[in-house]
C-alpha positions as CSV (number, residue, x, y, z in Angstrom):
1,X,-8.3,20.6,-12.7
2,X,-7.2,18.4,-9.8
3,X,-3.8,16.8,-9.7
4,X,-3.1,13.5,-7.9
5,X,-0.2,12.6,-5.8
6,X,0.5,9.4,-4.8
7,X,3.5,7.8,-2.6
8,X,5.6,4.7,-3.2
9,X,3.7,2.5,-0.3
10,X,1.0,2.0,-3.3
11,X,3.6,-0.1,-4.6
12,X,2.4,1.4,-8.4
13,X,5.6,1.7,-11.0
14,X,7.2,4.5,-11.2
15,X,7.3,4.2,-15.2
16,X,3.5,4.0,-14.8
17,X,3.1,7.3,-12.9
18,X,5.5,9.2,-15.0
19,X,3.6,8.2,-17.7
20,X,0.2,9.3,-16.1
21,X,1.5,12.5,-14.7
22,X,1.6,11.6,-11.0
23,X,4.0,12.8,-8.3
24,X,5.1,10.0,-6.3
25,X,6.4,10.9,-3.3
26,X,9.1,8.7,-1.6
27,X,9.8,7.1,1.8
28,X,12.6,6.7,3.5
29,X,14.3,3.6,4.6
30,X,17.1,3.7,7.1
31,X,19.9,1.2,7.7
32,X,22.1,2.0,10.7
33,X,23.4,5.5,9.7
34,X,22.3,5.6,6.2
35,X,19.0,6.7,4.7
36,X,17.5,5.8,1.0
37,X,14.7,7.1,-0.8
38,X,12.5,4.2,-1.9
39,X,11.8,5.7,-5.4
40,X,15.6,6.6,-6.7
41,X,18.0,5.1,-4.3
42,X,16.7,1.8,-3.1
43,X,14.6,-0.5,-5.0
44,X,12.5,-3.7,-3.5
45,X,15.3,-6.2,-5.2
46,X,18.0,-3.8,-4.1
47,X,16.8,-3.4,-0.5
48,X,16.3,-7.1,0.0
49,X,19.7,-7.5,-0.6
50,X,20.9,-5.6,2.2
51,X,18.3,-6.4,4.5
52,X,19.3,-10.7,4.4
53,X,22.5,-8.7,4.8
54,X,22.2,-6.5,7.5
55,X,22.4,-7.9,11.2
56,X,20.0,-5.0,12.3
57,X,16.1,-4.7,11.1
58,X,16.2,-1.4,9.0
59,X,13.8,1.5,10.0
60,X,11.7,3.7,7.6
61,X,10.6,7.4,8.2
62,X,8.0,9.4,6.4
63,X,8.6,11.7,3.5
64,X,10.1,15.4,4.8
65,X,7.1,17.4,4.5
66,X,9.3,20.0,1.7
67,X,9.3,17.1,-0.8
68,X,5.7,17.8,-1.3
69,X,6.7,22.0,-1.9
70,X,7.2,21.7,-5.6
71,X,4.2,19.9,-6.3
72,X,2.3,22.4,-4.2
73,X,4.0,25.2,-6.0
74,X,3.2,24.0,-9.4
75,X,-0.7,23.8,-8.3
76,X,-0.4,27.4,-7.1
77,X,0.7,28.1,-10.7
78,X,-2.3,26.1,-12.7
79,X,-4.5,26.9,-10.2
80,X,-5.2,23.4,-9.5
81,X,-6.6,21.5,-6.1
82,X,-4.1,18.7,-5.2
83,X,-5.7,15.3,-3.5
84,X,-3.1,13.6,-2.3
85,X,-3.9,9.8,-1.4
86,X,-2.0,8.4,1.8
87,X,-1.5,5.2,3.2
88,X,-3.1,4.8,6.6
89,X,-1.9,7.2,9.6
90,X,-1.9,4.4,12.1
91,X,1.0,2.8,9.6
92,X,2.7,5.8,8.4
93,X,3.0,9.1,8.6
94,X,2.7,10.3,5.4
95,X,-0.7,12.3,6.4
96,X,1.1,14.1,8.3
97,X,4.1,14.8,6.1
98,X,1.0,15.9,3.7
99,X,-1.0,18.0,5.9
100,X,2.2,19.9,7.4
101,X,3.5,21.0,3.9
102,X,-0.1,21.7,3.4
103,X,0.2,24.3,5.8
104,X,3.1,26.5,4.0
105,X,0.5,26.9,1.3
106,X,-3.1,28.4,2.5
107,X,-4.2,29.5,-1.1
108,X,-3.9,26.1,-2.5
109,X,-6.9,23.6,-1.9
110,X,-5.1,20.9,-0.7
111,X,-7.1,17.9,0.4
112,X,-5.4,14.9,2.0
113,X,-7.2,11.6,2.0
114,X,-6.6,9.1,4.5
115,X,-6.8,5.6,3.0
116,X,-6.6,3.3,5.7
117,X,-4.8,0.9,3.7
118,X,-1.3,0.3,1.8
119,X,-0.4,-1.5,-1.5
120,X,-2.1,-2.7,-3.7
121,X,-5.5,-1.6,-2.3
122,X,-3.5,2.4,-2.2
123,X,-2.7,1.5,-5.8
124,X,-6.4,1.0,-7.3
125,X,-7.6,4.3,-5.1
126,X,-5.0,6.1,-6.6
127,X,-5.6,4.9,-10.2
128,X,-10.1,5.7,-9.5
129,X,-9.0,9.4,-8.6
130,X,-7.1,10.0,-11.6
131,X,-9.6,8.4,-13.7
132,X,-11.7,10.6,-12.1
133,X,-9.4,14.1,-12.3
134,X,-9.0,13.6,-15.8
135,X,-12.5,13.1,-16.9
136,X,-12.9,16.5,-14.9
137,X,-14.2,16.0,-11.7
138,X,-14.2,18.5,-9.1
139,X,-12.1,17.7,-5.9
140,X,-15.2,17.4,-3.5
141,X,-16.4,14.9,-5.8
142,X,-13.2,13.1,-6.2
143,X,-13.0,13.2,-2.0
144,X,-15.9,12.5,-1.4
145,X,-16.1,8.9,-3.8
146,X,-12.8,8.2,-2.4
147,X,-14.1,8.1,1.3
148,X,-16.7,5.7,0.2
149,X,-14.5,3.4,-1.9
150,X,-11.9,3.1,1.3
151,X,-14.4,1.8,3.4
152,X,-15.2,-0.9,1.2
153,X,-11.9,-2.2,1.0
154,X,-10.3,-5.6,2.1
155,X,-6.9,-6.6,2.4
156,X,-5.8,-10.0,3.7
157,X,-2.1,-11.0,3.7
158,X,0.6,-13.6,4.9
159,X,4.2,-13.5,6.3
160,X,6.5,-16.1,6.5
161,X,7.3,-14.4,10.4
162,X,5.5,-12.3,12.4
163,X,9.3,-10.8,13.2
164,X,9.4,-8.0,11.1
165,X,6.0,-6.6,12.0
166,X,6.7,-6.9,15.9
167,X,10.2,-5.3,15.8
168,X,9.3,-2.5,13.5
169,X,6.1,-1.7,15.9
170,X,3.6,-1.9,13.0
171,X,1.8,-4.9,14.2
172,X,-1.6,-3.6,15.8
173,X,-4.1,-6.4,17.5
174,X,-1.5,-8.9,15.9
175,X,0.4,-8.9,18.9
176,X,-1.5,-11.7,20.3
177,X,-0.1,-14.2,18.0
178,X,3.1,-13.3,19.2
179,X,4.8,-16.3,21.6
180,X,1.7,-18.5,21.5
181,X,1.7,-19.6,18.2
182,X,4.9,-19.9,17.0
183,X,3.7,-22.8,15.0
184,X,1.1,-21.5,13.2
185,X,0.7,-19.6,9.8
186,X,-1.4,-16.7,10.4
187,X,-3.6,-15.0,7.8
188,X,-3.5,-10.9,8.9
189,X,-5.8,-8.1,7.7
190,X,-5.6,-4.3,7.5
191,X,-8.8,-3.3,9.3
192,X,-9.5,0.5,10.0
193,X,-5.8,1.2,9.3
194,X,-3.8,-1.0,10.9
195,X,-2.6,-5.0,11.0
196,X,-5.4,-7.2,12.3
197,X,-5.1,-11.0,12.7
198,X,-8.1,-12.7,10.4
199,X,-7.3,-16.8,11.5
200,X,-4.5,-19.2,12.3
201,X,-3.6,-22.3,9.9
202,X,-1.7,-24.9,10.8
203,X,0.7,-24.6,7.5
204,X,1.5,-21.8,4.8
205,X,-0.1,-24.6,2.2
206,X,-3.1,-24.5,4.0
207,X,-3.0,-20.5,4.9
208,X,-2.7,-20.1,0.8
209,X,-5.8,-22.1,0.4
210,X,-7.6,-20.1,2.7
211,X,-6.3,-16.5,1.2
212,X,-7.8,-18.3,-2.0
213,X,-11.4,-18.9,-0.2
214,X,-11.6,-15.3,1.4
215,X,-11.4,-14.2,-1.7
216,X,-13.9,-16.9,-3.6
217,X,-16.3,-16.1,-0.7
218,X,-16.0,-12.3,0.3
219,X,-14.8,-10.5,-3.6
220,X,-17.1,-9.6,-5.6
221,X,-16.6,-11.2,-9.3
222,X,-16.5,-8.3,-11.6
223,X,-13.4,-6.2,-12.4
224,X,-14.9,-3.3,-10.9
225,X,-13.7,-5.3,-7.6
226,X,-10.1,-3.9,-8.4
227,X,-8.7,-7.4,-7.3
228,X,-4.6,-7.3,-7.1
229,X,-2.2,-9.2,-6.0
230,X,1.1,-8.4,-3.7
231,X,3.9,-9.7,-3.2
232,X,7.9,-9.7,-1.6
233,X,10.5,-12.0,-2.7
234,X,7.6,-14.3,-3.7
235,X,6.6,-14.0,-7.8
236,X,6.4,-17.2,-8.3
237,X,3.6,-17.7,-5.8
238,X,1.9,-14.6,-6.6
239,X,1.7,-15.8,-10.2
240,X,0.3,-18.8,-9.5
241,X,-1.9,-17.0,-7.2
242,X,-3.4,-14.4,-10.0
243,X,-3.8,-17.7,-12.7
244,X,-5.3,-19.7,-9.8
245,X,-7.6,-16.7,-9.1
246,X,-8.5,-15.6,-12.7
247,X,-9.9,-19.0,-12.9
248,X,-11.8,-19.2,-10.0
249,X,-13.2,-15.6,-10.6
250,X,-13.7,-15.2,-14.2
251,X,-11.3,-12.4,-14.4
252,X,-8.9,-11.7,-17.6
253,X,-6.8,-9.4,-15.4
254,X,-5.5,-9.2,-12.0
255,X,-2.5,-7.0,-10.9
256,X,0.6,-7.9,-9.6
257,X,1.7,-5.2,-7.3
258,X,5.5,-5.4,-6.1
259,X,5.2,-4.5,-2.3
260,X,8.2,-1.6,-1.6
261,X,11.1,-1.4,0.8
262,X,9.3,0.9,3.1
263,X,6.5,-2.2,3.3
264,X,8.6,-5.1,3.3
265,X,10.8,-3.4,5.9
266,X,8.0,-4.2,8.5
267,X,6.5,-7.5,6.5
268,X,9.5,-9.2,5.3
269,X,10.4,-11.1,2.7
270,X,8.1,-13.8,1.2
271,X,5.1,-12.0,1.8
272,X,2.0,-12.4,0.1
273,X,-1.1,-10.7,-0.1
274,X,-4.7,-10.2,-2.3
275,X,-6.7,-6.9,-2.2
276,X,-10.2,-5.4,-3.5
277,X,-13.3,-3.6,-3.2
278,X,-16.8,-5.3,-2.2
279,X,-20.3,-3.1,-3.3
């Protein structure tokens, strides 16, 4: 058997992986001299309170490598292989966290899968390897169709600022939109790992359009796309998003995926963002 374990940047419930049987290991979020885990301390409504509190942007820090010993130790005892399924390295370092513990345990077969992504897009991978653990795939299988799936995700996003992403140093080849287009409503994309820039718009009316478009034009229409919504401090438009989508791509379901503190930290509130798969 294979046991998945996933992390709260997926942004999946934690109702939803207790339910399924998945670890989900936290991140930590730091304001001044105090640190909270984003799975029992600080929630995504909890944290937004104290960040329009706070006077200073918050910090986040990957998982100690030793919260990933007890699930290690329980796959020694079952003789399972563990894949565990990361956001990207060139966001987080939750790889890292991973491979470390990894190291404190040689005679378990620990694989750790870089997904080059976050959210939503984290969340559907996660879900397709325990589909595939519990129908009884092996983990090179499980690996190896996770490798392909990754590279044939998209994920575009807005912000209401670009502020959080420069201050929190998690804003990639965006940093050309910083100063020069103050104005301007940019459309961003994770590509190869990190935050991109996609286009400009002149208003967030007209970037939302757009998001709408990239997906009409670039996401395949079949649920086997894995299209989701995210969002921060912004339901209501991610609901209208997901009805305005459904009827544009003949879908009966798309996810809502509530982005988490250890995300928002770096997008800020009001974000908004759509994920899938192309063939």
């Amino acid at each position: 058997m294979v046991k998945i374990v996933a992390d709260t940047t997926s942004g999946l419930p934690r109702e939803m992986m207790k339910s399924l049987n998945i670890p989900l290991i936290p991140q930590i979020v730091i304001f001044g001299e105090e640190s909270f885990r984003d799975d029992t301390e600080l929630d995504t409504a909890a944290f937004l309170s104290k960040l329009k509190a706070s006077k200073e942007l918050p910090k986040t820090a990957a998982p100690p490598p030793a919260l990933y010993n007890p699930i290690f130790t329980e796959a020694k005892k079952q003789h399972e292989s563990v894949v565990v399924v990361a956001p990207s390295a060139k966001v987080s370092g939750t790889v890292r966290a991973a491979i470390v513990a990894a190291q404190d345990f040689p005679d378990v077969d620990v694989r750790v899968v870089d997904s080059l992504s976050v959210a939503g897009n984290l969340a559907s991978l996660v879900l397709l390897a325990d589909e595939w653990a519990t129908s009884g795939l092996d983990a090179d299988t499980i690996v190896n169709r996770l490798n392909d799936w990754i590279g044939r995700g998209r994920l575009y996003f807005l912000v209401s600022t670009l502020e959080y992403l420069q201050k929190g140093g998690r804003i990639g080849g965006a940093k050309a939109l910083i100063g020069k287009m103050l104005q301007v409503k940019p459309i961003l994309c994770v590509r190869e790992g990190q935050v991109e820039p996609f286009e400009q718009q002149r208003t967030k009316k007209r970037a939302l359009a757009r998001l709408i478009e990239i997906v009409e034009d670039q996401c395949p229409k079949s649920l086997e796309a894995h299209l989701c919504v995210m969002q921060a401090d912004a339901m209501a438009e991610a609901e209208e998003l997901v009805a305005d989508l459904k009827s544009r791509m003949k879908l009966t379901a798309i996810p809502i995926y509530e982005l988490p503190p250890a995300i928002v930290v770096h997008g800020g509130p009001g974000v908004l963002a759509v994920g899938f798969f192309v063939h």
